[in-house]
N, C-alpha and C positions, 0 to 999 in steps of 0.2 A: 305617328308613333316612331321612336326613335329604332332605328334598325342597323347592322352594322353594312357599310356601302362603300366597300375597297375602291370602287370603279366609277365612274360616271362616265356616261355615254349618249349622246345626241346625233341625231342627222339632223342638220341642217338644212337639206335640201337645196335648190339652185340659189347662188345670190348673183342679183344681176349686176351688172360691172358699176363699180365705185358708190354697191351699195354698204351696208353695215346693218351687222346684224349684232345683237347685244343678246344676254342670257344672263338670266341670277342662280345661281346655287343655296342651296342655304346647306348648310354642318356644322355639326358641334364635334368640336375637335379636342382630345385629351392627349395629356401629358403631364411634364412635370413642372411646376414653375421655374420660367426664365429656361426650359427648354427650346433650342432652337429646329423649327420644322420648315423644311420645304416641297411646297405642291407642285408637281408637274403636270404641264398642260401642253396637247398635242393637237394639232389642225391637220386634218389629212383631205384631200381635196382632188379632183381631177377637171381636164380641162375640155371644149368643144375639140373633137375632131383625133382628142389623143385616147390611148387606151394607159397612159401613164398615172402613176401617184405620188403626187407630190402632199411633203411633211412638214409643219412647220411646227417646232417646239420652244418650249421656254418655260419657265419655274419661281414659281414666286414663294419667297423666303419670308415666314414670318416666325414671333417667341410668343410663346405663351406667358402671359403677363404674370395668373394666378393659375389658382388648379380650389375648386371644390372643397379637397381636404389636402392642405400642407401639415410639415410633419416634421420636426425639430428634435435632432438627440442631443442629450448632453449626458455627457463620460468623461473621465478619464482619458488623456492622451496615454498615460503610461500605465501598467500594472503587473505588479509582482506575480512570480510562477504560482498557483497554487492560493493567492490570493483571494481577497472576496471581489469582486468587481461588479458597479453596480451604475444600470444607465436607467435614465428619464428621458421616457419617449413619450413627447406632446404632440398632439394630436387633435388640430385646429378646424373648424366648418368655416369656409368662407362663401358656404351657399346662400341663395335666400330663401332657398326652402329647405324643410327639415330632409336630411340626406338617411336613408335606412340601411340598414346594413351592413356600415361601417366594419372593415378589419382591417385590422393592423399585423403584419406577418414578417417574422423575420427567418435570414438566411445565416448560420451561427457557422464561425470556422471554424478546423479541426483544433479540438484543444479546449472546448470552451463547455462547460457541463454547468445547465441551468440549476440552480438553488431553489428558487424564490420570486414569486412575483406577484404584483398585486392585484392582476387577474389573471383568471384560467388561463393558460399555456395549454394549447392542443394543435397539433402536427406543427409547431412553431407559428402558431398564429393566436393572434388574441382578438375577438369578438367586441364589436366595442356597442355594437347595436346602433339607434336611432339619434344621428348628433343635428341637434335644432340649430338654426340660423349662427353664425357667431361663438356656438360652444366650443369648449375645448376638453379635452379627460387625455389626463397623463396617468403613463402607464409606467410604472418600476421595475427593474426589472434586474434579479441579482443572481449573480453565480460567479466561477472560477475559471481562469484562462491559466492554463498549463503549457511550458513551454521553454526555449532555451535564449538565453541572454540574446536582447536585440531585434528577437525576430518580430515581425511584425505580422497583427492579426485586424482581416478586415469584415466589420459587419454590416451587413446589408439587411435596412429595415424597410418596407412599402406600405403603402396606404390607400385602401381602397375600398371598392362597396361590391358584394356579393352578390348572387343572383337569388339568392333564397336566406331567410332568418337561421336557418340550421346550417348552412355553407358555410366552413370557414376559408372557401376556397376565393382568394380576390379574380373576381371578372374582370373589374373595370378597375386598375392600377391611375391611380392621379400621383403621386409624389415617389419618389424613393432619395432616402438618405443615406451615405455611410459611415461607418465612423471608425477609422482607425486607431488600433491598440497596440503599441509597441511594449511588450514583454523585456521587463529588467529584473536584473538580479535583485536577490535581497540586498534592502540598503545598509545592512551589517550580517555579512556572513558569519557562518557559524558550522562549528565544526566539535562534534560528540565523541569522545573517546570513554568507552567504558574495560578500564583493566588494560588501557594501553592500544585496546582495540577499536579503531575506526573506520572498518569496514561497513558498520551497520545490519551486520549479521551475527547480531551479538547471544554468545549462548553462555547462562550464566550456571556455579552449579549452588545447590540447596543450600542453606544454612552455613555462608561464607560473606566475607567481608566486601565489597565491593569498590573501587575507587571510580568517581565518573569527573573528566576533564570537562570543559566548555572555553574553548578559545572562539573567540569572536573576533571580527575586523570590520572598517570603515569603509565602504567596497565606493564611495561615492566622492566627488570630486571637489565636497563641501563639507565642512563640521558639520556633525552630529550634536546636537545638547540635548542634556539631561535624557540618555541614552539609557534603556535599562532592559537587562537579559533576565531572564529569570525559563526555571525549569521544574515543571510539577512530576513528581511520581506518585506514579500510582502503579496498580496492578494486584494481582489476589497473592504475588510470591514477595511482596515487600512489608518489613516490619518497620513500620512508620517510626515506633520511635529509637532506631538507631539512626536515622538519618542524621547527618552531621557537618556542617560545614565550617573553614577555618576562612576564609575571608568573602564569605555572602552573609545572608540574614536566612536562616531557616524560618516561614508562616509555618507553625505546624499544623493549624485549623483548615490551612488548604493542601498542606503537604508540598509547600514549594519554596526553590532556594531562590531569594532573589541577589542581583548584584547589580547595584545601582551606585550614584554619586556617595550614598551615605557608606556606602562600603568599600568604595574602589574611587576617591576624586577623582581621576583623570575621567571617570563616563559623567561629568560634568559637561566636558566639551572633547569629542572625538573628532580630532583632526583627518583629514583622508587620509588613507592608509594606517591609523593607527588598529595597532591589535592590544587582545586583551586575556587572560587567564581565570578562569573562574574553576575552583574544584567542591567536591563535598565525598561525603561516604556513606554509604548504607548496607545494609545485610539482608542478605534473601533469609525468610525461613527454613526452618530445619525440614527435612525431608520428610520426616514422620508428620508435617504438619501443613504442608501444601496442598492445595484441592487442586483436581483434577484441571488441565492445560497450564500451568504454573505460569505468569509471564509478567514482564515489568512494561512499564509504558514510559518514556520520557516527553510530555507535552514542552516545547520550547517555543518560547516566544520574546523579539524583542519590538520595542517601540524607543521614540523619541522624535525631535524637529529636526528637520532642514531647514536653507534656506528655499524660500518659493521660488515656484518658477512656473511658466505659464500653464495653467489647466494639470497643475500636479497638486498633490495634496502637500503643506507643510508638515503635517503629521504624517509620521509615519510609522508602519506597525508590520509584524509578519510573524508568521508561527508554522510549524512545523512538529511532526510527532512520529517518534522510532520507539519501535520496539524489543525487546529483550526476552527469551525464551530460557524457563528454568527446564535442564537436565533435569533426567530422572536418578535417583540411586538404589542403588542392586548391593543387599545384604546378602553377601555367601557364608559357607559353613563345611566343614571336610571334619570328617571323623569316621573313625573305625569300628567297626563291630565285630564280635566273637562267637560268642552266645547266645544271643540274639538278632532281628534282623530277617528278611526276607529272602536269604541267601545260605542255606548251611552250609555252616563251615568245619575244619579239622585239623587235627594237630595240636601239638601241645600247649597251653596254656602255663604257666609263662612259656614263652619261646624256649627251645633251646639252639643250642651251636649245632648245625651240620644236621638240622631235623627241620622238614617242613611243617607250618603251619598256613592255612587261609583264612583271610581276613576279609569283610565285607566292607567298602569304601564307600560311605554315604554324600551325597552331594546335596546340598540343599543352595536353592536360590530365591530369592524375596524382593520381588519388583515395587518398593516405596512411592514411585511416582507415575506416569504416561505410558503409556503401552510401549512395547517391544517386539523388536521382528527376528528372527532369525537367533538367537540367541547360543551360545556357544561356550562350554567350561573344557578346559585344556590341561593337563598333567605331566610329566615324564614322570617316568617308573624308574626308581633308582637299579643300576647291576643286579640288587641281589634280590628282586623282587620281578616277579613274572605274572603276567593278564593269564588269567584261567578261561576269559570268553564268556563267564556266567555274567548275568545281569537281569533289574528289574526295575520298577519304577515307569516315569516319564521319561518320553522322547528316546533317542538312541543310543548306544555306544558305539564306535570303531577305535580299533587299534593299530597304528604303522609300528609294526616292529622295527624296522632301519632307522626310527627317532623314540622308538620307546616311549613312545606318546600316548594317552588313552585320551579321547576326546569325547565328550557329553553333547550331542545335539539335540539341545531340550526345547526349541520351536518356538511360536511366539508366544508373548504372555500377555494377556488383557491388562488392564490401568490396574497396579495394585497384587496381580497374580504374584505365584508363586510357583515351584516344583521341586520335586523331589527324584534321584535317581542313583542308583546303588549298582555297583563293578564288584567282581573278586578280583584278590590277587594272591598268590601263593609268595610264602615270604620261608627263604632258608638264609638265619644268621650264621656266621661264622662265628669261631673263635672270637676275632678280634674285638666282636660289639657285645662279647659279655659284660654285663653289666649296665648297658644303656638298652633305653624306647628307639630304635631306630624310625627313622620316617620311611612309610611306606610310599609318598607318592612324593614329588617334587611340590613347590606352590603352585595351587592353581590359578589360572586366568581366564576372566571370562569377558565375553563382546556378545553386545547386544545392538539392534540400531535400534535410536530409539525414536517414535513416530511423529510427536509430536514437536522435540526443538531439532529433529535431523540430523541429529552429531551419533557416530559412533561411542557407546556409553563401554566402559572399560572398568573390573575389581578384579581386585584376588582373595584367595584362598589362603591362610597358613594349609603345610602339609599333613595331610593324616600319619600318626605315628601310629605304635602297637599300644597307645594306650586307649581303653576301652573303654570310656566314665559309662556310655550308657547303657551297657552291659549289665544284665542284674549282678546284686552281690560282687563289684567288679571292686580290686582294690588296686593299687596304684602297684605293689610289688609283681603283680600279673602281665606288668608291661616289662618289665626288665630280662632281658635274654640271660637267662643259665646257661 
């Protein structure tokens, strides 16, 4: 029975002068093919008369010709960030008896996230079970290496047999292969500007026009032919048919702008370093008409040839996908009440000169899209108009008298909410505004953040005057100061 034996150890006993003593070992030895191994071997001996030990060593060096199961990858030398990447790992019985247990187990670098394969993937090992004399089972095996120009990425696969049918753990290792992947840029960059902006943190707002760039370049030290970029939109805040390009091909069955030779000759053959300009436009929907998280998606992908070159693909291809976050918009509303209203009020109706009157100042806000935090409506109080302190409604009032400011903190608002919230203000005309609706409050402004595209969202108010529409029985000569 095969046992594992680090050591071997014999006494010899006496050998009498200029005899010879001979000994067989037998082992079965593992490795990798064409690994080279060396056995040390040690004589330790003593002599009539001495209490000394004497050692005599030496080492014999031999390769292991084959190995049981060898184990063959084929990939890719090179691959794009983000790419698909995809290696065939064979996996050969050179035994002559049927070998059980079979695994195959690989060691992934940072950067490398498995897709796909064509057998179970479990702790990075694949089970390949019982291979008969001569067989072979290739294994696929596909996913994505992420990473920066150049660097290089090393995988280490092994092959071996397990102590149990449910182990995925290799006992007995016979082969290991590696296979190194050097990470290159894309082979025609490309670079998204939507509205001028190519940060990639793009926040769009509701029911406006959109302009989107697409400059591409030849990042490779060879033409490119029949090179072609194209860019799908999609998203729930895009109205497919304003899309519109002036030098691509709008598919509108797919929603995508393509720019290829038939619209741009020079992506017939792209020289190294040549660039290139693709534009289009689209319009997000109207606010009232967006579902809830509003957002655009740009899918971009190009392909085309190279010249070959060893273990790389002639074709080539890469894609990449950003997105676009619609704002929300905020309906406000400022108007004044008399006669009605949650707030009594007094004084004369029309105003007069040098006589106070109070007026209730209504605030209304209407969140059209994505939730909101923190929400905030802001005023100044013209000279001749003064904060009474009264108030009702949602959320809070405060007042800086040194800015003459009346500020509404109406809190957050769920996707869609709205609120309401009413201030007095005592108002004495003079002379001078006989005859005119003076405004009671300055224009308001309001800020809100808003949850979902992360930008500060910002509206105004026209100002509340002394006229009164929702007043019952209110007529227009009821705003003008006597």
């Amino acid at each position: 029975m095969l046992q594992p034996y680090p050591r071997y150890t014999e006494n010899l006993g006496e050998i009498a002068p200029g005899a010879t003593v001979m000994r067989s070992v037998k082992a079965v030895v593992f490795g990798a093919a064409g690994q080279a191994l060396t056995m040390p071997v040690s004589l330790s001996y003593g002599t009539a008369g001495s209490n000394a030990v004497f050692v005599k060593k030496t080492s014999y060096a031999f390769a292991i010709s084959s190995t049981p199961l060898s184990l063959s990858v084929d990939s890719l030398s090179e691959a794009v960030s983000g790419k698909p990447l995809t290696f065939a790992l064979t996996v050969r019985s050179n035994a002559t008896v049927p070998l059980a247990n079979a695994v195959l187990s690989a060691a992934f670098p940072f950067g490398f996230s498995v897709a796909s394969s064509s057998l179970p993937l479990s702790d990075s090992a694949f089970l390949l079970g019982t291979l008969p004399p001569g067989a072979t089972k290739t294994v696929t095996l596909t996913g994505t290496l992420t990473g920066q120009d150049n660097e290089q990425r090393v995988f280490h696969f092994t092959v071996g047999t397990a102590s149990s049918p449910s182990d995925q753990t290799i006992a007995v290792p016979y082969m290991t292969q590696d296979a190194t992947v050097t990470i290159t840029a894309p082979f025609i960059s490309t670079t998204l500007a939507v509205n001028g902006d190519t940060s990639g943190t793009f926040v769009l707002a509701p029911g406006s026009l959109q302009t989107v760039t697409l400059s591409y370049a030849n990042t490779l030290a060879t033409n490119v032919t029949n090179a072609t970029v194209a860019v799908t939109v999609s998203g729930s805040a895009v109205d497919p048919a304003s899309i519109q390009t002036a030098n691509g091909f709008y598919q509108s069955a797919t929603h995508t702008v393509v720019f290829d030779s038939d619209t741009d000759p020079s992506l017939a053959s792209l020289p190294p370093g040549a660039t290139g300009l693709g534009t289009f436009t689209f319009s997000t929907l109207p606010a009232d008409a967006l579902p809830a998280s509003p957002s655009v998606a740009f899918a971009i992908s190009v392909s085309g040839t190279r010249v070959g070159q060893a273990n790389v693909p002639e074709q080539v291809n890469a894609s990449v996908t950003k997105t676009a976050k619609v704002e929300t918009t905020v309906v406000l509303s400022a108007a004044a009440l008399h006669a009605s209203g949650t707030l009594a009020n007094t004084g004369p109706v029309p105003p007069r000169a040098n006589q106070a009157t109070t007026y209730t100042v209504v605030w209304s806000a209407r969140d059209l899209g994505s939730a909101l935090a923190g929400a905030t409506m802001t005023a100044t109080l013209p000279s001749y108009v003064s904060y009474t302190g009264k108030t009702s409604g949602a959320g809070s009032f405060s007042y800086d008298g040194a800015s003459r400011s009346v500020t509404w903190n109406a809190g957050d608002f769920p996707q869609g909410g709205s609120a309401q919230g009413s201030f007095q203000v005592s108002f004495t005309p003079s002379t001078s505004q006989k005859g005119s609706a003076p405004a009671l409050t300055g224009a308001a402004s309001f800020s809100g953040y808003d949850r979902f595209a992360g930008t500060q969202i910002s509206a105004t108010a026209a100002p509340a005057t002394t006229e009164t529409p929702a007043d019952p029985g209110y007529v227009s000569a009821n705003s003008i100061v006597q």
